[in-house]
N, C-alpha and C positions, 0 to 999 in steps of 0.2 A: 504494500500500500504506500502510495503519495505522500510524503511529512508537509505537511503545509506551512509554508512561510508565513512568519508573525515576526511583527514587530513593533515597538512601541512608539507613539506620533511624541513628539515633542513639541506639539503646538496643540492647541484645542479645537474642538470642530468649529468653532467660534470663529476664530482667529483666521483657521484655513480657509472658510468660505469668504470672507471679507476680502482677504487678498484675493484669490481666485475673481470675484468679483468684480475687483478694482482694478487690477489686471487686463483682465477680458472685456469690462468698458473703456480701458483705455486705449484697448488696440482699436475694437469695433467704430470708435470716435476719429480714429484716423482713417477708416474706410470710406472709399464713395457709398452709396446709397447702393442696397442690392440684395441678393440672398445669405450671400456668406457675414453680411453685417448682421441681417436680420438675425440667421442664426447663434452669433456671437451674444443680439441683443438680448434673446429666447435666454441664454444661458445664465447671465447675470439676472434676471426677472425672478429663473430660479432657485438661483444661490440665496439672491434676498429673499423669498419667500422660505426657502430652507433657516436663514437665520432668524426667522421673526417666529418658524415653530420651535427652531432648540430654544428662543428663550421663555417658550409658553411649560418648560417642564419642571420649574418653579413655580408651587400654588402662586405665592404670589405674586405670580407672575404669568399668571394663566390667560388665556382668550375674553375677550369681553364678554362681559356677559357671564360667566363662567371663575367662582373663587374657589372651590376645593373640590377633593376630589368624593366627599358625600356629595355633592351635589349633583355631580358629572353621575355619581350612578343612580340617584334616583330619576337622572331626567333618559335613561335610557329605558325604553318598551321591551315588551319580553317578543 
């Protein structure tokens, strides 16, 4: 069997999407107008919406609307 590579990040998911992010709008901004922009722009839309969920994994710092997690499961139907 396969040994799977591991290893440990020295940055946090946090940190790595924000670069990534800033990064990839910074090249996308020197592009002309087109598809390979587009999809550049596609990418950072989702790095930020990826960092606006890691910081919802903090009660207090959860989704509007939304302060702990009794509440999260009574508002879920069977």
């Amino acid at each position: 069997m396969q040994k799977r590579r591991r290893f440990k990040q020295t940055e946090s998911l946090t940190d790595r999407l924000s670069r990534f992010a800033k990064e990839v709008g910074d090249k996308a901004s020197r592009l002309p107008p087109g598809p390979v922009r587009e999809e550049l722009l596609k990418k950072v839309r989702q790095a930020e919406t990826a960092l606006r969920f890691e910081g919802w994994t903090a009660p207090e710092k959860a989704p509007p609307g939304r302060t702990t997690d009794d509440e999260l499961q009574t508002t879920r139907h069977p």
